[in-house]
Each structure stands twice: as C-alpha cells, then as structure tokens.
C-alpha positions in Angstrom: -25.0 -29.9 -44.2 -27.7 -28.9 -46.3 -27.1 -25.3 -48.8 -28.8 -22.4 -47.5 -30.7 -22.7 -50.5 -32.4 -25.8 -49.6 -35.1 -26.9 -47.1 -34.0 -26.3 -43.5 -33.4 -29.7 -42.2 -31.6 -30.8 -38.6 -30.3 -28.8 -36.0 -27.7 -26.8 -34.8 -26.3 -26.3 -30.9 -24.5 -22.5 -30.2 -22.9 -23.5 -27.3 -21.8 -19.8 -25.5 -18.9 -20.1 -23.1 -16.8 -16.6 -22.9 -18.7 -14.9 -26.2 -21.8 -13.9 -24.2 -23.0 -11.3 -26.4 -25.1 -11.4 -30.1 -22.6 -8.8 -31.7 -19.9 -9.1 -33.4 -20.4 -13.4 -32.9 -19.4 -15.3 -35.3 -20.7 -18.6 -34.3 -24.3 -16.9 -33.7 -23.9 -15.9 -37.0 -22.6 -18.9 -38.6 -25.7 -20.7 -37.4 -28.2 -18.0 -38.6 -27.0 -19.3 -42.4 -26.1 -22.7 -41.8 -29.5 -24.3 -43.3 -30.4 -25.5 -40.2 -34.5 -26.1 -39.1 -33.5 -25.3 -35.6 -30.8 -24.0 -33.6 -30.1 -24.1 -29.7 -28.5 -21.8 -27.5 -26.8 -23.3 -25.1 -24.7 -22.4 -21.9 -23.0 -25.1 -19.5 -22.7 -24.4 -16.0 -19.8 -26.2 -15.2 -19.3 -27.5 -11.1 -15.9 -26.6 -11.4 -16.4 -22.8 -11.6 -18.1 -22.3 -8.3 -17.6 -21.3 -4.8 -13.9 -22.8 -3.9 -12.9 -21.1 -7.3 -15.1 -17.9 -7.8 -15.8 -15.3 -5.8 -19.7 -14.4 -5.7 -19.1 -10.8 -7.3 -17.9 -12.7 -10.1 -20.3 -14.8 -10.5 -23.2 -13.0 -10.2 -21.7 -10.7 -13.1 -21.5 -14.1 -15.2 -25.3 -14.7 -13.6 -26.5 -10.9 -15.1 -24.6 -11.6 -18.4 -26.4 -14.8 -18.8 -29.9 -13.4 -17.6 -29.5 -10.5 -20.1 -28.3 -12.6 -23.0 -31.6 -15.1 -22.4 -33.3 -11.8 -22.6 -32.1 -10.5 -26.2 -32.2 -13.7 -27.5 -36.3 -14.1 -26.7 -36.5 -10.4 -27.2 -34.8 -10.5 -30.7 -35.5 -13.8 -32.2 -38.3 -15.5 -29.9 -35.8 -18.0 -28.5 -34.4 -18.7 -25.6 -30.6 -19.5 -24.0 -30.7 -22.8 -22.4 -28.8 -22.9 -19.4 -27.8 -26.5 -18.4 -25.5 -27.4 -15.6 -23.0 -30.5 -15.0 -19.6 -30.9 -16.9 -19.9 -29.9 -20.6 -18.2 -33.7 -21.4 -21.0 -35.2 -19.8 -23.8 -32.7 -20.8 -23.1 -32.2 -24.1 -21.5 -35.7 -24.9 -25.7 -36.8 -24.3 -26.5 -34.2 -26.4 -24.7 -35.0 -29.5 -25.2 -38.7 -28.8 -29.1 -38.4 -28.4 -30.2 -34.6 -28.4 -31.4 -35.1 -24.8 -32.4 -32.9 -22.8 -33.0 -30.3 -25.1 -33.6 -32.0 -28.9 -36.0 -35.3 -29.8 -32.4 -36.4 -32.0 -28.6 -35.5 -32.2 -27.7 -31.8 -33.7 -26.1 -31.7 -36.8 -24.0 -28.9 -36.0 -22.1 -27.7 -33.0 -20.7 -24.4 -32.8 -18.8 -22.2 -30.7 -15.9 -19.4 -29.8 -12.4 -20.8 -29.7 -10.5 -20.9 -25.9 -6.9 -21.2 -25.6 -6.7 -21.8 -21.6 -5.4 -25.0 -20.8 -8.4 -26.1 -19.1 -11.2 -25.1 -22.0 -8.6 -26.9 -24.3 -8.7 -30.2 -22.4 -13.0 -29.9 -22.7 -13.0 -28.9 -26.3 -10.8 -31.8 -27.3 -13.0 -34.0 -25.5 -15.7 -32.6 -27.0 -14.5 -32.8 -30.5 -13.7 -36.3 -29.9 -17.6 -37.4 -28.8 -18.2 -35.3 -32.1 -16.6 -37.0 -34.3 -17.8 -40.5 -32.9 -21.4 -39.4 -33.0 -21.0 -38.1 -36.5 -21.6 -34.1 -35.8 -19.9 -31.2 -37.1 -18.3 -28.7 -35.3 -17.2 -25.3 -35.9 -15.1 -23.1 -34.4 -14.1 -19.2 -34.6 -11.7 -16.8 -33.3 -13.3 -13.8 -31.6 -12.0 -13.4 -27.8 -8.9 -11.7 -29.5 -8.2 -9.1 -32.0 -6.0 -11.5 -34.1 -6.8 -15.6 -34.0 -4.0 -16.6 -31.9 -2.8 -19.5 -33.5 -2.7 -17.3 -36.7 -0.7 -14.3 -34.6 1.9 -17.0 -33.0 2.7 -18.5 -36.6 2.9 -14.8 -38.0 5.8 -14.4 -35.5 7.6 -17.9 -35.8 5.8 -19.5 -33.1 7.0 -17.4 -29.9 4.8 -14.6 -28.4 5.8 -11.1 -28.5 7.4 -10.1 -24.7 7.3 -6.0 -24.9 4.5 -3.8 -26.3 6.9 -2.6 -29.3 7.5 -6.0 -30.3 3.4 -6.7 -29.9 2.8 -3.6 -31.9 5.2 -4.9 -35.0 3.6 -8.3 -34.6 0.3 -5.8 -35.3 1.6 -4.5 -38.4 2.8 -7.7 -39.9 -0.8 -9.2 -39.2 -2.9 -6.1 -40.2 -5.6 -4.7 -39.0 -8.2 -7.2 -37.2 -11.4 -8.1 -38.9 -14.5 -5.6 -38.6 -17.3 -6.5 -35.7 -19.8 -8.6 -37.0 -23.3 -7.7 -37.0 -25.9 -8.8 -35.0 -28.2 -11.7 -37.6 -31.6 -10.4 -38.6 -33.1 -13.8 -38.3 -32.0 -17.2 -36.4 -33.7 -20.7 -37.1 -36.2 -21.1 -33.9 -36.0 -23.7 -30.8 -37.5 -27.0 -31.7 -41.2 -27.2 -30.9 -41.9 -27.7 -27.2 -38.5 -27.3 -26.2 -38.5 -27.0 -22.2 -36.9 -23.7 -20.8 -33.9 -24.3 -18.8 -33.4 -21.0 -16.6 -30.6 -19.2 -15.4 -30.2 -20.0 -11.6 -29.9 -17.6 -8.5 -26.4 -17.1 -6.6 -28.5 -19.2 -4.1 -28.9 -22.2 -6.3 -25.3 -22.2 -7.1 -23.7 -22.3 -3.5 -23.4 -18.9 -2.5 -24.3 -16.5 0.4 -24.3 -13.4 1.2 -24.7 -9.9 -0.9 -23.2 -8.6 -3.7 -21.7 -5.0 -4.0 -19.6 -4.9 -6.8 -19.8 -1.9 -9.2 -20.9 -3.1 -12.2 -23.8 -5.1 -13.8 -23.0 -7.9 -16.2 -24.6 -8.4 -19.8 -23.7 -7.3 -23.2 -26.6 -4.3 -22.2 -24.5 -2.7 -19.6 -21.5 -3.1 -21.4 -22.5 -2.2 -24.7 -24.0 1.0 -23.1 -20.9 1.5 -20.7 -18.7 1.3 -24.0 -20.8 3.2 -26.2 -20.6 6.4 -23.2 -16.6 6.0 -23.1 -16.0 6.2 -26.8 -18.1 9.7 -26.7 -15.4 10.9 -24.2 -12.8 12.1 -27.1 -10.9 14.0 -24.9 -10.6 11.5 -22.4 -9.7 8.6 -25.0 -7.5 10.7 -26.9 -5.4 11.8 -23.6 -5.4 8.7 -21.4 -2.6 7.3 -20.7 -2.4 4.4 -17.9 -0.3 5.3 -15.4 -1.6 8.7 -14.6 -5.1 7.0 -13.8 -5.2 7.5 -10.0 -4.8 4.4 -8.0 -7.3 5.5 -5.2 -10.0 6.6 -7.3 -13.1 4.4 -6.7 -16.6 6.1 -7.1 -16.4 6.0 -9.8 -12.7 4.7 -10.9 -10.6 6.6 -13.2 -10.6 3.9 -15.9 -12.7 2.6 -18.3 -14.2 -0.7 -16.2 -14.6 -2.3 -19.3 -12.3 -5.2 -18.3 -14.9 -7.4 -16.8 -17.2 -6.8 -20.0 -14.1 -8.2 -22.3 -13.2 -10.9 -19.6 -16.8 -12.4 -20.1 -16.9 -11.8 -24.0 -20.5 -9.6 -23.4 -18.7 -6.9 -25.6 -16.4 -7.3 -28.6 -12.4 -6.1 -28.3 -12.7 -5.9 -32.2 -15.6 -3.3 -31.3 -13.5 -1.0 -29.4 -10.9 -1.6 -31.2 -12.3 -0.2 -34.1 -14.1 2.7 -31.8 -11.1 3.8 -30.3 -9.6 4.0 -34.4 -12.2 6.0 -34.7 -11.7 8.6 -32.2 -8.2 8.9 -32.5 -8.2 9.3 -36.6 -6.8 12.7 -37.7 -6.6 14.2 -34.1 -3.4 14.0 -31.5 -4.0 11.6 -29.1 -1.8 9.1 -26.7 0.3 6.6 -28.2 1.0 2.5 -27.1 2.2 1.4 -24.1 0.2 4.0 -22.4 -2.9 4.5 -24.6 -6.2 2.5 -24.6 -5.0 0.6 -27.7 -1.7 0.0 -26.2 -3.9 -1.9 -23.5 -5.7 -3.7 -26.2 -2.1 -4.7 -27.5 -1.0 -5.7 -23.8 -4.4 -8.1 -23.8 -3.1 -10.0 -27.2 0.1 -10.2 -25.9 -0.8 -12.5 -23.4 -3.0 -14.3 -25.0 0.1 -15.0 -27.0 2.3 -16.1 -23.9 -0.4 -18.2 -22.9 -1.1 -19.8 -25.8 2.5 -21.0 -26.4 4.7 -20.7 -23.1 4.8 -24.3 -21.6 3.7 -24.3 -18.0 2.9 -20.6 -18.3 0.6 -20.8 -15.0 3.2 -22.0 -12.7 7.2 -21.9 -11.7 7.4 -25.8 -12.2 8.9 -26.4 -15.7 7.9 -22.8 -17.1 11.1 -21.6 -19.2 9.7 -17.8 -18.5 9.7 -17.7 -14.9 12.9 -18.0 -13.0 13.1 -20.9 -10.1 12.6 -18.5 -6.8 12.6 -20.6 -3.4 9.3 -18.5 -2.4 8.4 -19.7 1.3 5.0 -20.9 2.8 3.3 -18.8 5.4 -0.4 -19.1 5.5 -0.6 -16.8 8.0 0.8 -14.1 6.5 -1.2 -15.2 3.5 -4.4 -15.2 4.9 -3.3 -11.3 6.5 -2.6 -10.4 3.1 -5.8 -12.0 1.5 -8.3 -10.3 4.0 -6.6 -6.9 4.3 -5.0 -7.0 7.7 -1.0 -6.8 6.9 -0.8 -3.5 8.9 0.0 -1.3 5.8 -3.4 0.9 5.3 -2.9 1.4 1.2 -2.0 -2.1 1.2 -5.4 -3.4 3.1 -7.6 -0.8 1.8 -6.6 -2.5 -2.0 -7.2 -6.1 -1.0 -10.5 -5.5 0.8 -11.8 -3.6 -2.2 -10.7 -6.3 -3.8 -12.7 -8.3 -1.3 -15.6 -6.5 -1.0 -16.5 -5.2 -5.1 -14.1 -7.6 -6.8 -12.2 -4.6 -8.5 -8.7 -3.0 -7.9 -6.9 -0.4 -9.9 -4.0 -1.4 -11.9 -1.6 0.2 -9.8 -2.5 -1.3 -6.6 -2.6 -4.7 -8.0 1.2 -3.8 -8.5 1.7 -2.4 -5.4 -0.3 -6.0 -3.2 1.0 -8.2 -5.9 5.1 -7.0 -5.2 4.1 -6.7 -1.4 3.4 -10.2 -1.4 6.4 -11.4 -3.3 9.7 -9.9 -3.6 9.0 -7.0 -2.0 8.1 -8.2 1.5 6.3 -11.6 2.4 8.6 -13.5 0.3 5.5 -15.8 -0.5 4.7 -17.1 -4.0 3.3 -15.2 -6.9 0.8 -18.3 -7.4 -0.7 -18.2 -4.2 -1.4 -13.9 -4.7 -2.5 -15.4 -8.4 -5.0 -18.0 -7.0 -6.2 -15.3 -5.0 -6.8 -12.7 -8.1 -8.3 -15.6 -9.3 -11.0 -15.8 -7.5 -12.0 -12.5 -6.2 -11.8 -10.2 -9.6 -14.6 -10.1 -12.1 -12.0 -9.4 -14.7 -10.1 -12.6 -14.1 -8.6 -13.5 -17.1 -6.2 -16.4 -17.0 -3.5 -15.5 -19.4 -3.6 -11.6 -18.0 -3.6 -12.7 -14.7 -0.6 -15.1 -15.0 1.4 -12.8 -17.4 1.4 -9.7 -14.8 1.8 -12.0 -11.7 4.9 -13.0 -13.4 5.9 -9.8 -14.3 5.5 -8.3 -10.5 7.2 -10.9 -9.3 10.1 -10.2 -10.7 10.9 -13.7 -12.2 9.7 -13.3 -16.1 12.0 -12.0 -19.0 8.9 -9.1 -19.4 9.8 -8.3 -15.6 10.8 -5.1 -14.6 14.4 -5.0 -12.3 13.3 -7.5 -9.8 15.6 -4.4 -7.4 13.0 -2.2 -8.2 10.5 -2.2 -4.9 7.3 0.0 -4.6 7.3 1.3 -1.1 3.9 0.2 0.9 3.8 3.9 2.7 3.4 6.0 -1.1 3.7 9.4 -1.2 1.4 11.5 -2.9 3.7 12.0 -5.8 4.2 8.5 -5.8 4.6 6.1 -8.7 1.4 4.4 -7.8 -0.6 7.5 -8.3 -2.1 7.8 -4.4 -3.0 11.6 -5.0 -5.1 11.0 -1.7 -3.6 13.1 1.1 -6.7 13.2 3.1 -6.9 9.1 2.6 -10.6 8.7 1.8 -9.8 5.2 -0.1 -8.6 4.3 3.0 -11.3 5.6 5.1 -13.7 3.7 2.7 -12.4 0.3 2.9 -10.3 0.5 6.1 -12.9 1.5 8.7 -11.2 1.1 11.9 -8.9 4.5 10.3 -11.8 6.5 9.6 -11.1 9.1 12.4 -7.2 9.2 12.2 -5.8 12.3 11.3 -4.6 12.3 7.2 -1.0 13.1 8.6 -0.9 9.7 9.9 -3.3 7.6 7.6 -1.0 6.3 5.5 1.8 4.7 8.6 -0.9 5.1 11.7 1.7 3.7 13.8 3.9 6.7 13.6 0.9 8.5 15.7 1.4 8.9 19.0 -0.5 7.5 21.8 -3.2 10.0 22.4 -3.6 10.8 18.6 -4.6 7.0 18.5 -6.9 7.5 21.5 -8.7 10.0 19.8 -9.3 8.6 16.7 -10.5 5.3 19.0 -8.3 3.0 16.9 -5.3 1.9 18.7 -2.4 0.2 16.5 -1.8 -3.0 17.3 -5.4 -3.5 19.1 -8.5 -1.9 16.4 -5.7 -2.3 13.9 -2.9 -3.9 13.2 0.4 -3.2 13.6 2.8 -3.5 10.5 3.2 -7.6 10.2 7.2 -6.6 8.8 9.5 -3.6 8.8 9.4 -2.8 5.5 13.1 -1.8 5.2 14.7 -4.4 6.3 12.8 -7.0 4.4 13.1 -5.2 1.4 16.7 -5.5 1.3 17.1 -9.8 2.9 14.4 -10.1 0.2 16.8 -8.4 -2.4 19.6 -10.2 -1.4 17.7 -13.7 -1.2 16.4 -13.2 -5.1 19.8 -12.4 -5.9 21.3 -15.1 -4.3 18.9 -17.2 -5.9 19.7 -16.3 -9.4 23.2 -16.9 -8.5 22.3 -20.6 -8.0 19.9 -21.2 -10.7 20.2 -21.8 -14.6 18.9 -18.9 -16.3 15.8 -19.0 -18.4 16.9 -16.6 -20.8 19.5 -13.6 -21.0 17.4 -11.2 -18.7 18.5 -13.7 -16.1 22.3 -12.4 -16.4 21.5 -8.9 -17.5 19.1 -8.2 -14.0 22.8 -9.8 -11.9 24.6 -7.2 -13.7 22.3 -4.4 -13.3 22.1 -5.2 -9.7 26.0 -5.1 -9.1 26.1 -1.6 -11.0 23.0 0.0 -9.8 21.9 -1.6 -5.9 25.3 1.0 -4.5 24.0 4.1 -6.2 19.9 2.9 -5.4 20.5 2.0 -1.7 20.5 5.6 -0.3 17.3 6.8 -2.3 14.4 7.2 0.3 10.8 7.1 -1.0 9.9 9.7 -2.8 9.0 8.2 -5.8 7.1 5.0 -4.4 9.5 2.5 -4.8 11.9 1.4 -2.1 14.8 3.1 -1.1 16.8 -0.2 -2.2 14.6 0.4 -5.6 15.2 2.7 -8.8 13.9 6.4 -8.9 10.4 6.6 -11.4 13.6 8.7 -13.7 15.7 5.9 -13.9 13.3 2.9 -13.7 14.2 2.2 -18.0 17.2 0.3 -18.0 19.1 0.4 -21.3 19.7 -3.5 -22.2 17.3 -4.9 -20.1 15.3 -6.3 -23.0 14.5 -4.6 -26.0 11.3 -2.6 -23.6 11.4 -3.1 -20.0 8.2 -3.2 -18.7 9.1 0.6 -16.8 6.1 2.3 -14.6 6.3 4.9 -17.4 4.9 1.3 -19.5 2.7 -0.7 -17.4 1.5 -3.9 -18.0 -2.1 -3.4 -18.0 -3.1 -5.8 -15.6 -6.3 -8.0 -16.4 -6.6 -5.0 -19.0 -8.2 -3.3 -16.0 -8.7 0.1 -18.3 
C-alpha cells in the first residue's frame, strides 16, 4: 500500500455490516489515511436476512440506518453508501476479482468491523479467501464490543466469564476499553462516474404491511437518543434493572438504546465512556443492576458466543443440559401470536408482534412460560421467534438468556424457580399496573373488563363478561393450561430428566440437590412474589453454592441489553 505521504493511488472498499455509524469506526477511519485515490462504501444486502428470517419492524430500522448513514456520508464527505444486494461471496468476490459493479479495476484494500456469529464467520472466511487469491488486502477491527473478543477470551484462558462478578474481574484484568474514535475530517472520494446504488423500500425487499415500531434507525436518532439519556444524571446514576417496570410502554422505562447497539449506529465504547462520566465522583448504582453492569452482561455473551461450541442449540452444546422438550405447534403458534389465554402473557408477545420491543422482564416471564414453566416446548423455537420479531436481536444475547430462562445453562437461575403468568402488582416482574392498561393496549378484546379481573378474566363471572362484551373462551381465550398443575409435571419432568442425563458441569448436581432440600419448604408458597408457588420467594431466589453468582431477579441477565 502506498505511505500516506505519497501520491494517492488505487482504491479501497469500507464494506459496513453491523458498524453503521461514522463515529467511533475504525475501519472508516483506517481508510481516510490509508493512501488510497478512492474509497467505496459499501453495504450488502444479503437474501438470507429477509422476510422468513426478519420481521419488517426490524428491517425497516436496518432500512432507516442505512438511509441515514447514505445521508452523512454525502452530507459530510460528498460520497455516497453503495447498497448492493445478493450474497456478499458472490457480490464482493466480483468486486475484488474485477471492481465490478462499482470500480473500472480490483480495490486494493478491503476493510471492515470484525463479527464473531457463526454465520458472518463462515462469509468473512470466504471472503478472505477470494482476497487473498485476487491479491487484496484486508483489514479488520474490533469495535462491536468494549474489549476485542478474541483478546478478552485469551485474557481469561480461553473460557468466557458465566456471572457478572467474574465479567467485571475479567474487566479489570483487561483495563479500560479504548476511547471512541472520532469521526475523519476528510475521506478519499467515489471514483469518477461511479453509479449510485440506493437503499431500497420494505416493498422492494418482500415485505407488506405497516410499520409501528417505536423507534427510528440511524446513527441520527440514536446518537441524539443517547446523547438526551446521558443528561439524565439522576436517572443514570439510580437505575437499576429490575425496578424498570415491565408494563411501561409509552414511552418504556429503559433506555431503548438496544436496537441502536444491535445495528452498530452508535458506539458501546461511546456510552461506555458517557456513563464513566456521569457516575465519576457521585453515588450511583453499582454492576449487575447498573447501566454499566448491562454493558458488562453484553460482553459477557459475546464471550459465550464466541467460544462455547454449539452455543445456538441443545445438540452437542456442553452449556445447555439435554432437556426432552416436546413439539406442539399449536401451542407454539398460540404462544407466538398472543392467544395462550394468560392476558400479561399475550399483551407481551403481541407488543412484541406489533412494535418489535418487549421489556426485559416480560421476555422472562413469555420466555419461562414457554419452556419449563408451562408449554414444555423448546427454548430454540421461543429463540427463533425473538429472532425474528425484535429490532434488538442480537444473536449471542439472544441465545445466552434463552438458555438462561430455560433453566438448562450453568448461568441459569434454579430451573425450580417459576414466574407465575397471573403477577401481582408487587410482583418480581415489576407489573405495577392494577388498572391493566398494557393490557388494554395490546389485548383489545379486554379493554372493557373490570381491572379486578384483567389479569385471570376467567375468574369473572358470567355477567361481568357480558358486560365488558368479551366472553372467555369465545372473544378470548380461555387459559390453553392450568398453570399449577403444569408447573409442578413440568418440575418433576426437568428433574427427572437431569436424573438421566450426564451433567454438563457441576451446576447440573448442585440444582438436584437444591431441589431435594428446597421444592418441600417452596411448594406451599402462593404467588405473592411472581414466581410459582412450586418456585422460590424474590428473598430467597440467591442460592449459596449455586455458582459463584446465580443469575437471581435481584441480578438479571439483561436480555438483548434491552436497557
């Protein structure tokens, strides 16, 4: 490559994948000094990544992150982002054999933002290989993480951290992440009569029908949503997780940044360094439950993803114990669309369904519903679902706290442990909604029932069900299981299956014990607290010995970093 002291010559290809966003981007600023004549802005719209795999909320966030990132880029530096479609293997194997479509000969340079999901690995190999054979460099930096990832697993002898105090050590031993990068002042322009390749419309792509999720994409809205959040000192420097209500929706009690960090449109090392900030010299929340103990729940499963074998699936996956889950799609498809009979339960999944967005707390609440706690049907299927319909799907987040809820990784809390689908208002999941307007608002056919009964509408009699012109059973339905007596075959069946399978680690044996000493003095508790009455009370959900943390409520898991 030629010095930046001598005459530009060749070309260079910013190929933008999660990193959608000019701060704090390395590669963008790698290319800016790289002595190139020209550099091109690139983004593939892979076929894989469409309407059998993501929901249209989601990807008409990605469609607004790309729009506004064409719109900095001309805005800034005269140049445009380059939005080709087909797979990257095939799109930008031509390019670095010919240049084609967008160059009259082959870039010199290739650069982009490391990926560590198995999928983005398999393309970037490939794509280093046509490299290689057609003679072009490629670079590659961390900067979807606070710490590179391969550098954070080698720190800690090769195995992620499992508990946020263990992540947090890890987090000393590495130091503090690297300060954001700024934005370049200058960047080589687009060859001379390059032809504009636009972003395309939700139409183009495959989808009908409207959008109505909360949020606009693009490093605009979210460097603006994050900028407004770190002004909130008070609110930064007293949030903690679990008291962030789990009905809350207009707006949310959270930060709804997750999306912003799922797409890369805004840097974690940013906020990271904001929330530093903030928090310097003043009292403020501490790890699991803080902001930063979010941030640290994030890396920790970039960790487990990057180094557990299989980590996306039961099959062959040393953290997940080997649960005979059954097949339903019935109950699946109930479960999916909002129509299991259980009003907090359906309100959650048709948010989900209608704005792509769910509080933390009532992902627990669906996500246990589905597995151990009632349908008995496989945390991969609820996964695919999350998958899909969330714009902060994240795939090492989403498989980490799937595993967790279910009950069947080492980072699981007691797998006995049951959040009740009727909560109380002084529940663990945080309702604080006794005249059930989250309910009302995504569960329609309930608008008129009286609040005493919004929550278990089949407990109402007859002409209370008239009145409110929803009849259980007919406008709505009637529970699909009795929550009780599932709970506790389901209990029985997970133990049972522990019993019969090798364990995948100690937690394996020290959940049997804690079962055999704790499920006598747990089976009379009723529901006060949210969990079942075969479950631990919110006081004693830390169990000495289980691990070195237990995930408790008291310490979510941060799921998809939905702060």
């Amino acid at each position: 490559m030629p010095s930046s002291s001598s005459a530009p010559a060749g070309s260079a290809i910013v190929w933008f994948r999660k990193g959608l966003r000019l701060r704090d981007n390395a590669p963008l600023v790698e290319a800016s000094k790289a002595g190139v004549k020209h550099v091109c802005p690139i983004f593939v719209i892979d076929p894989h990544f469409g309407p059998k795999h993501v929901g249209i909320n989601r990807y008409n966030f990605l469609l607004d992150s790309l729009k506004d990132l064409d719109k900095q880029l001309s805005k800034r530096y005269r140049s445009r982002l380059m939005v080709l479609r087909g797979k990257p293997e095939e799109v930008i194997g031509r390019l670095l054999k010919t240049g084609k479509p967008l160059l009259s000969a082959k870039p010199t340079l290739i650069l982009w933002e490391k990926d560590t999901e198995p999928y983005a690995l398999k393309r970037d190999a490939a794509i280093i290989k046509l490299a290689k054979q057609n003679h072009v460099e490629v670079r590659t930096f961390s900067g979807h993480t606070l710490w590179d990832v391969e550098q954070a697993l080698a720190k800690n002898k090769g195995k992620a951290p499992t508990t946020n105090n263990a992540m947090q050590t890890l987090a000393k031993a590495l130091g503090e992440p690297a300060k954001p990068l700024a934005i370049p002042s200058k960047l080589p322009p687009l060859p001379p009569g390059a032809k504009a390749y636009d972003v395309p419309t939700l139409k183009q792509m495959g989808y009908a029908g409207s959008v109505q999720g909360y949020l606009s994409g693009g490093e605009t809205a979210g460097a603006a949503r994050m900028a407004t959040m770190l002004k909130k000192t008070s609110f930064i420097r007293t949030f903690k997780k679990p008291q962030t209500r789990s009905t809350a929706y207009d707006p949310p009690d959270t930060t709804m940044l997750s999306p912003y960090f799922k797409f890369g449109c805004v840097s974690i090392r940013e906020f990271y360094w904001g929330l530093k900030k903030v928090c310097s010299g003043a009292s403020h929340s501490k790890p699991p439950e803080s902001l930063l103990g979010q941030i640290y729940f994030r890396e920790m499963a970039y960790l487990m993803g990057a180094s557990i074998p299989n980590f996306d699936q039961q099959a062959g996956n040393p953290s997940c114990k080997q649960i005979p889950w059954a097949k339903n799609p019935k109950m699946l498809a109930a479960w999916e669309h909002g129509r299991t009979g259980f009003p907090y339960i359906d309100a959650a999944m048709r948010q989900l369904n209608r704005v792509g967005w769910m509080h933390h707390l009532a992902r627990h609440a669906v996500a246990c519903f589905l597995t151990r706690g009632d349908l008995w049907l496989s945390w991969e299927q609820g996964r695919d679902v999350f998958d899909k319909l969330l714009l902060d799907a994240d795939w090492a987040l989403n498989n980490m706290n799937w595993l967790a809820l279910a009950g069947v990784a080492p980072w699981s809390p007691p797998f006995f442990r049951v959040y009740h689908p009727v909560p109380k208002m002084d529940s663990a999941l945080n309702v604080k909604d006794p005249e059930g307007k989250f309910i009302r608002e995504f569960v329609p056919e309930l608008g008129k029932m009286p609040s005493q009964y919004i929550y278990a509408p089949w407990t109402a009699p007859m002409e209370v069900q008239k009145t409110a012109g929803c009849i259980i059973g007919k406008d709505y339905p009637k529970p699909m299981v009795d929550h009780d007596e599932v709970c506790k075959a389901n209990l029985l069946r997970f133990k049972r299956a522990l019993s019969k399978a090798p364990s995948t680690g100690a937690d394996c044996d020290t959940h049997g014990k804690a079962l055999r000493s704790s499920i006598t003095r747990c089976s009379k508790a009723e529901s006060s607290t949210g969990f079942s009455r075969f479950g631990f009370y919110q006081e004693a959900a830390t169990m000495e010995g289980l691990n070195d943390q237990p995930v408790s409520h008291r310490q979510h898991l941060d799921w998809q970093f939905s702060a």
